[in-house]
C-alpha positions in Angstrom: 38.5 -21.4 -3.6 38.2 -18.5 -6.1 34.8 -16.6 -6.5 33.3 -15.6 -9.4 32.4 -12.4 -10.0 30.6 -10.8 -12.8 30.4 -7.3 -12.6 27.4 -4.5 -12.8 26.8 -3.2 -16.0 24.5 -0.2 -14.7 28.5 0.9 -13.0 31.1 2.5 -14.3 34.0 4.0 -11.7 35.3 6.6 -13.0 38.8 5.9 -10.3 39.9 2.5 -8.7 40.8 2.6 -5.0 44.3 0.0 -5.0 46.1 -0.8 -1.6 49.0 0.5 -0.7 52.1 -0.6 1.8 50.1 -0.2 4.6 47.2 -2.6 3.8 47.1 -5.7 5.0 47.5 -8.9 2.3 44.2 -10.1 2.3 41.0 -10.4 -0.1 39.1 -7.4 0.8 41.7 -4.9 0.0 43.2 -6.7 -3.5 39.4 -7.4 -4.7 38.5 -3.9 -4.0 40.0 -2.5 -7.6 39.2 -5.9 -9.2 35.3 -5.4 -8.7 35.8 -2.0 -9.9 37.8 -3.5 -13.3 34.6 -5.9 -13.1 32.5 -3.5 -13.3 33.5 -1.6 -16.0 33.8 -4.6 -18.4 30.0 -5.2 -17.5 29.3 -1.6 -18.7 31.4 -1.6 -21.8 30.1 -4.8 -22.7 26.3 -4.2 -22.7 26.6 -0.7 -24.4 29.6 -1.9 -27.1 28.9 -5.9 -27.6 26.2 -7.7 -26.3 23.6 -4.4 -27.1 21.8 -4.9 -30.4 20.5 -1.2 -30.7 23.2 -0.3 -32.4 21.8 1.7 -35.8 18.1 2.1 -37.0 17.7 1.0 -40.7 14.6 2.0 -43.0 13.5 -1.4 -44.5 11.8 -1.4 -47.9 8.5 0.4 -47.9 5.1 -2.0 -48.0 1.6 -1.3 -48.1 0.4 -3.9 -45.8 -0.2 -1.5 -43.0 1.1 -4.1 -40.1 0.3 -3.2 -36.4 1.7 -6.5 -34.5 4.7 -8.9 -35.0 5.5 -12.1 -33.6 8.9 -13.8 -34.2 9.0 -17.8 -34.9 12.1 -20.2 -33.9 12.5 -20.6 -37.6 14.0 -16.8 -37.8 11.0 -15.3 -39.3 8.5 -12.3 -38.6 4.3 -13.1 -38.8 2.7 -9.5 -38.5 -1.1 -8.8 -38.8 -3.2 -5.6 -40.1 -6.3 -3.9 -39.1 -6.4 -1.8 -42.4 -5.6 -4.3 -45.1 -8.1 -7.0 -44.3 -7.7 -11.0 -43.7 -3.9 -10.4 -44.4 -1.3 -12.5 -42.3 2.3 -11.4 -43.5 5.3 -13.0 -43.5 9.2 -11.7 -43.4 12.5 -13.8 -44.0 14.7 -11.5 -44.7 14.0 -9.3 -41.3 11.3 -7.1 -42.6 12.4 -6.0 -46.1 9.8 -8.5 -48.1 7.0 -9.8 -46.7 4.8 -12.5 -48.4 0.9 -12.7 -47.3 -1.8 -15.4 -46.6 -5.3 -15.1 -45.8 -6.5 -17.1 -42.9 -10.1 -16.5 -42.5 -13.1 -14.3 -44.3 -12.1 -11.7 -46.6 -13.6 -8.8 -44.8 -11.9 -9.5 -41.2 -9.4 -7.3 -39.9 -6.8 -8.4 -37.6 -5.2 -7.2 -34.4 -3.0 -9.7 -32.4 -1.0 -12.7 -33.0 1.6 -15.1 -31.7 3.9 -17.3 -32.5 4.6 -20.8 -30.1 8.1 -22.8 -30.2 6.7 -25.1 -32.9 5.8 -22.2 -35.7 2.1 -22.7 -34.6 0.3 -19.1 -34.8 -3.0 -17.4 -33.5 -4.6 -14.5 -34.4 -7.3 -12.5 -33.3 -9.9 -11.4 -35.8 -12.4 -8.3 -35.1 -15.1 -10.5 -36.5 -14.6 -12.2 -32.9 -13.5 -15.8 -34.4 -9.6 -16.8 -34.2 -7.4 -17.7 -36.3 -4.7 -20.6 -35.9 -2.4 -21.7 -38.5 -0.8 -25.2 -37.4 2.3 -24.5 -38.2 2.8 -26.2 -41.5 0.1 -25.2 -44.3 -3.3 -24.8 -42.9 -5.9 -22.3 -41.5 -8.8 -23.3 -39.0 -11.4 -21.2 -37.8 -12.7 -21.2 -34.0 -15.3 -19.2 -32.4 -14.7 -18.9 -28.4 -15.6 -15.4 -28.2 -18.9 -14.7 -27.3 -18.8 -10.4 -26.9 -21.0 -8.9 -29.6 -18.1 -7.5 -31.4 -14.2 -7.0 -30.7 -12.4 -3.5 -31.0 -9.3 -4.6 -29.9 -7.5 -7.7 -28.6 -4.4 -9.0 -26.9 -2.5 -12.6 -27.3 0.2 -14.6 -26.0 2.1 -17.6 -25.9 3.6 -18.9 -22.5 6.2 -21.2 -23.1 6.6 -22.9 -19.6 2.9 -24.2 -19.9 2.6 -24.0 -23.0 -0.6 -22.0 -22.9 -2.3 -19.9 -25.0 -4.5 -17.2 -23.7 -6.6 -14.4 -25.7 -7.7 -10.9 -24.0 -10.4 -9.8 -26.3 -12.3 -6.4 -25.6 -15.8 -4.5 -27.0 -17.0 -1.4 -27.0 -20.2 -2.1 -27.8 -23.3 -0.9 -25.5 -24.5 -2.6 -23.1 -22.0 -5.5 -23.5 -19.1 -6.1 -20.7 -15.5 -4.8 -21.7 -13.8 -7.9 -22.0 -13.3 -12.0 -22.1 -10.2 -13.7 -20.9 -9.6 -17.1 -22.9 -6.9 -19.8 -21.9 -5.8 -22.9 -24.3 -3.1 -25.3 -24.7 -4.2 -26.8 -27.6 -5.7 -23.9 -30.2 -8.8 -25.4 -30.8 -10.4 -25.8 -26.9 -10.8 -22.3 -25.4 -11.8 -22.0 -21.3 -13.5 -18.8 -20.4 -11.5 -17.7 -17.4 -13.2 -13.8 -17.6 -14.8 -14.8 -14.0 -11.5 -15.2 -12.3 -10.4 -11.8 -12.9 -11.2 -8.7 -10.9 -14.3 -6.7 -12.6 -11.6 -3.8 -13.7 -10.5 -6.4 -16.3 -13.7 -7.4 -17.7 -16.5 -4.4 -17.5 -16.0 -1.7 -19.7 -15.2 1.8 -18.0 -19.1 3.3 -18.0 -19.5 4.6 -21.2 -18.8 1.2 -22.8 -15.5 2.4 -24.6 -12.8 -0.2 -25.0 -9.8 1.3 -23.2 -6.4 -0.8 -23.7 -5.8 -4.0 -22.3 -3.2 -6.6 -22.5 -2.2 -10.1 -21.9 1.5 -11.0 -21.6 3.2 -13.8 -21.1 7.0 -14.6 -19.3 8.7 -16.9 -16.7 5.5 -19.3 -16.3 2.9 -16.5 -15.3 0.3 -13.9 -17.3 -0.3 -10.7 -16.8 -3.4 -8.6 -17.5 -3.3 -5.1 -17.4 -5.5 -1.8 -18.6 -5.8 1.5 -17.5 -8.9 3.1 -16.4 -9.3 6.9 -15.3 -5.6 7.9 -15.2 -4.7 4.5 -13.1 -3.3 1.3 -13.6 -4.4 -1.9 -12.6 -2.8 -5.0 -12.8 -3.5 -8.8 -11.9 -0.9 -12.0 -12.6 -1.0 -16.2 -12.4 0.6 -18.6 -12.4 0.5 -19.9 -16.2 -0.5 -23.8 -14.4 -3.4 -22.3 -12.5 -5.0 -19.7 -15.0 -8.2 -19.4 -11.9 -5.6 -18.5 -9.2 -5.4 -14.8 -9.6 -2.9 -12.3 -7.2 -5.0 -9.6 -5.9 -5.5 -6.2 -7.8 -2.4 -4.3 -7.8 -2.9 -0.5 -8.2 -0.5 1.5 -10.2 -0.9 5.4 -9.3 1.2 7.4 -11.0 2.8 11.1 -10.0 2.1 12.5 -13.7 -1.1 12.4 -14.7 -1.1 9.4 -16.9 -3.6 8.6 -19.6 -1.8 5.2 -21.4 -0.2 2.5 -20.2 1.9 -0.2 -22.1 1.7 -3.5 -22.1 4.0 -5.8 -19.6 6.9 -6.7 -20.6 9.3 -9.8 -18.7 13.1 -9.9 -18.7 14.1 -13.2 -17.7 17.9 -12.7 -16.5 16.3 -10.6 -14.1 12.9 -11.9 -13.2 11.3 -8.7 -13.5 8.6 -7.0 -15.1 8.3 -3.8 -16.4 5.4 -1.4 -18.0 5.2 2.4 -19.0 2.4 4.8 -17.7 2.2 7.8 -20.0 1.7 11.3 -19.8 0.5 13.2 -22.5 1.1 16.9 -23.0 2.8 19.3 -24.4 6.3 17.9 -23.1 5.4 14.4 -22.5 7.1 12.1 -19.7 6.5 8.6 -18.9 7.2 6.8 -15.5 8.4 2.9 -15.1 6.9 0.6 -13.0 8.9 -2.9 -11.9 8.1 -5.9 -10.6 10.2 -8.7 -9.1 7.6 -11.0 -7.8 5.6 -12.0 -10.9 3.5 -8.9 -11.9 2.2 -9.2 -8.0 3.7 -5.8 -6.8 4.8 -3.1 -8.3 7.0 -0.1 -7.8 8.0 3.4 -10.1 11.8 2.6 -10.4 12.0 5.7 -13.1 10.8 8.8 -14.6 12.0 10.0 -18.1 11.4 13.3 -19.4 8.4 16.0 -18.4 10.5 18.8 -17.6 12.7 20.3 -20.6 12.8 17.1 -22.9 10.1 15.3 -24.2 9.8 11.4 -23.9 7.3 9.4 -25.5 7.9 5.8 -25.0 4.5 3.8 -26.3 5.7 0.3 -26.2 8.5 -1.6 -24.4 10.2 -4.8 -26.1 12.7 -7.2 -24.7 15.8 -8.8 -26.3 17.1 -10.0 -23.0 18.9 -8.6 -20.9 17.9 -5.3 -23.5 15.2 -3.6 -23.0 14.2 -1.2 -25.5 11.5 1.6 -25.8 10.0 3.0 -28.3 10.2 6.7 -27.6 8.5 8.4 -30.6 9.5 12.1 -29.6 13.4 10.9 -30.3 16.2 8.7 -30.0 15.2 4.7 -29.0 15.9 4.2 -25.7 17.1 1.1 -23.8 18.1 -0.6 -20.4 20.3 -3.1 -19.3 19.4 -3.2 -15.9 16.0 -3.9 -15.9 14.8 -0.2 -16.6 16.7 1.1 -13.4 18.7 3.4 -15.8 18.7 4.5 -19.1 20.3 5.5 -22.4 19.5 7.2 -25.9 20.6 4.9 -28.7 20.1 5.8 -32.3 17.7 8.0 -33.6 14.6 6.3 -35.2 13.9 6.8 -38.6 10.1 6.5 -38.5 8.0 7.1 -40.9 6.9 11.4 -40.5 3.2 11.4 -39.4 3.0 8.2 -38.6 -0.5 7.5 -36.9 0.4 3.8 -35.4 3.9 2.6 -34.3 4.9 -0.4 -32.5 8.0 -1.9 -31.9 8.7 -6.2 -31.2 11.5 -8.3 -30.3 13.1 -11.6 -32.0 16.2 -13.5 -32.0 16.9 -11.0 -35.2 16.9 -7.6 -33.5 13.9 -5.3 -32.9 11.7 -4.8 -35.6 9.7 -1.0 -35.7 6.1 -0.7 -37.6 4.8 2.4 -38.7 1.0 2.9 -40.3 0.4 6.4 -41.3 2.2 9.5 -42.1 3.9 10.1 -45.4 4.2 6.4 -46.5 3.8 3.5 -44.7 6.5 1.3 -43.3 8.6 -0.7 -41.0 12.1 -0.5 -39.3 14.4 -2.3 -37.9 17.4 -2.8 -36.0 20.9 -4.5 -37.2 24.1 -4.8 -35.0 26.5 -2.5 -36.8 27.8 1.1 -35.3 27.9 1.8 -31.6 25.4 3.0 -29.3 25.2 7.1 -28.2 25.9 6.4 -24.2 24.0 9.0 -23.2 21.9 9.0 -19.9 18.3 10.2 -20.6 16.1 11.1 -17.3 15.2 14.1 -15.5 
């Protein structure tokens, strides 16, 4: 019986060994140039077909000042503001118009949202109340946060569960750093802050808010947040939201300050994040996991020694990984962040003071706040990609 064989898209042989009269006929000397042919189709298919990043576009400008996206099975973008308050925006045409709604009090600014399969949304409002739109036409109001008030907050959507879960956070003194909040139906929130190491929920000593996340991928969460240069990380499985792994410690060989939030690739069950250096000539290391967000490992380091690399954000368009890399060209995987390469060079708004980047059936879509004008950007399959390896 034949095999199957796929090929590895992080190879490309440059010669292929092929038998000669003095081989013997059998399987291990003929397949030994046909997993080499397979292997280059793998590469020239994820960096000339199957790779979206292809060419950055500048979409039309808009005032909204959006800081987070979320993509909806109905092939449109829902983005939220901190600036422009109570504003909930809306894109079907992949970011060049957007159309706005107000979901809650006029004064609230917002600064998370999702999107589940059914077009239902949640947001997170700084005025600690969320937001959930049902998918159709209407707004309700809910009120499970109890912190005195929210500087930031986190949300996602886990698909195999469908569960809800909201990582809100306060800088306020006195008050603990955070609450973790679990639903499956929008309107019932469960206070699950008390299953999660103390890292996750008390603030960092002089009650400032530093950045935490929730993600969601492959039935399990993942809460993260970086305190004192180190990373610490805790996952669950989605069905058991009080079943936490034990604290896994991320210490990185530059001296980090930021750390992204967790990103899942599905094809290959594996989670990746970015620790960040700041300086002069920035660098940025990734960390993998393959057993759920339980264990983690640096698989790469980019820049830090002639070349700057800034990656802030990591977004998924499986197998494509993408990061933002604000000091150049976008970078992107397609081997779960084991190497890398420089695809096109961003167009981002000059100045920009907050940029993001999100993933949707549609391609990536960049947000900028700040700078000259404010605006988004976003990717469209046309061109090819520069092949370029980026790394130290």
């Amino acid at each position: 019986m034949p095999s199957p064989i796929g090929g590895n898209p992080a190879k490309y042989p440059t010669t292929l060994d092929i038998p000669d009269d003095t081989d013997p006929p059998d399987a291990a000397d003929v397949n030994t140039p046909l997993e080499s042919l397979a292997d280059r189709t793998a590469f020239l298919f994820a960096r000339l077909i199957a790779s979206p990043v292809k060419s950055w576009r500048a979409l039309n400008a808009q005032t909204h000042k959006l800081i987070a996206a979320a993509w909806d099975s109905r092939g449109q973008w829902w983005g939220v503001s901190t600036a422009n308050v109570d504003t909930v925006a809306t894109s079907n045409d992949e970011g060049d118009t957007w159309n706005t709604t107000s979901p809650g009090s006029s004064s609230v600014p917002l600064t998370a949202i999702a999107v589940d399969v059914n077009g239902a949304v949640v947001t997170v409002g700084l005025d600690t109340h969320l937001y959930e739109w049902n998918g159709t036409s209407t707004w309700t109001t809910h009120s499970p946060i109890t912190l005195v008030n929210v500087s930031g907050a986190d949300v996602a959507w886990e698909s195999v569960n469908a569960l809800w879960a909201v990582y809100a956070t306060t800088d306020a003194a006195g008050w603990t750093g955070g609450q973790f909040l679990t639903s499956t139906d929008r309107a019932t929130w469960t206070d699950q802050s008390a299953h999660l190491d103390a890292k996750f929920i008390a603030g960092d000593g002089s009650h400032s808010s530093p950045a935490r996340h929730v993600s969601a991928g492959g039935g399990r969460l993942v809460v993260s947040t970086m305190l004192n240069g180190v990373g610490y990380i805790q996952s669950a499985d989605a069905s058991a939201p009080t079943v936490w792994s034990s604290l896994a410690t991320l210490t990185p060989t530059l001296t980090c300050t930021q750390m992204s939030a967790p990103v899942y690739i599905p094809s290959a069950n594996t989670w990746l994040v970015v620790l960040r250096k700041t300086a002069s000539i920035t660098a940025v290391e990734i960390w993998a996991s393959t057993d759920g967000g339980q264990h983690w490992t640096a698989i790469k380091t980019l820049g830090g020694t002639t070349r700057s690399v800034k990656v802030e954000q990591l977004a998924v368009l499986d197998p494509l990984v993408v990061g933002l890399n604000t000091d150049g060209n976008l970078l992107y995987s397609v081997d779960a962040g084991v190497t890398w390469q420089a695809g096109p060079m961003r167009v981002g708004q000059p100045g920009a003071t907050s940029r993001s980047i999100w993933a949707g059936d549609g391609g990536f879509l960049e947000l900028d706040v700040g700078g000259s004008s404010d605006g988004s950007h976003h990717s469209i399959c046309t061109g090819a990609p520069n092949a370029q390896t980026v790394g130290v």
